[in-house]
N, C-alpha and C positions, 0 to 999 in steps of 0.2 A: 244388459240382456242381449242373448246373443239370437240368431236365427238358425235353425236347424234345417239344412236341405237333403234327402234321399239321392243316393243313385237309384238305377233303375232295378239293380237288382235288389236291394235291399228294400225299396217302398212294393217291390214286386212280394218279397218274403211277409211285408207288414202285412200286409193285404191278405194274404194266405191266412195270416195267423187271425184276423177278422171272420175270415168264412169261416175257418175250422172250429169256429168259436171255444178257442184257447184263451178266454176271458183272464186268468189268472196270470198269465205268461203274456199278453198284452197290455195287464195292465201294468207288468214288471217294466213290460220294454216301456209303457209311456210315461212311468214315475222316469226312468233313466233319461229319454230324451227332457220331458221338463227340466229335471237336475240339470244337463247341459246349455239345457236354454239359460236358466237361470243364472249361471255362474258355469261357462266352461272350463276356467283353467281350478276349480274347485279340488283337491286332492281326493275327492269322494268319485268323482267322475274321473281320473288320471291312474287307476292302480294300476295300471297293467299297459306297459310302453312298451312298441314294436316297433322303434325306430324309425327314421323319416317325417317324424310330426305325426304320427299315427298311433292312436292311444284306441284301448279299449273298456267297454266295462261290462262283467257278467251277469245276465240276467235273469233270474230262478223262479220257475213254479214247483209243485211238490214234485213233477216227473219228469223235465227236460228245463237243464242251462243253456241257455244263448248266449251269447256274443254280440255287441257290439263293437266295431269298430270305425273311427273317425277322425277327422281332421279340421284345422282350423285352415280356410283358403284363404292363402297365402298374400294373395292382394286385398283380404277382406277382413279384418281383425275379427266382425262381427258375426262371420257368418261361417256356420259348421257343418259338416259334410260327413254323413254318416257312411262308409262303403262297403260294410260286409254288417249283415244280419241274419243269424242264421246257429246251428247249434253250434255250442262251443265245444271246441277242441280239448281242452285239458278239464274238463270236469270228473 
């Protein structure tokens, strides 16, 4: 089981998505981070590689895809690093 940590921007975008109560698109982003906790290097959490150790996974309610993307720190096998949250680009 791994540990999941926020940059500032993206626990700043979580946050948002809490007030705006985007409950359906929240609860998409928290099945994703669980998944990563669970099992990061999982193929369900890995579809979508942007080189550098930077993977991502998209996130869907009925009216906007987000984006995750994240990495595993480097000195830390267990611990994962979310850095961009926020709409997705190729939807």
């Amino acid at each position: 089981m791994a540990t999941v940590e926020f940059d500032p921007q993206p626990l700043q975008a979580y946050a948002g998505l809490d007030k705006a109560g985007s409950a359906a698109l929240l609860d998409a982003v928290d099945d994703a981070v669980d998944a990563l906790e669970a099992d990061p290097g999982a193929a369900a959490v890995r579809r979508r590689s942007f080189g550098g150790g930077l993977w991502g996974i998209l996130v869907r309610d009925r009216a906007e895809d987000w984006l995750i993307i994240f990495e595993h720190v480097p000195a830390a096998d267990d611990v994962i690093v979310i850095r961009y949250l926020g709409a997705g680009p190729f939807a």
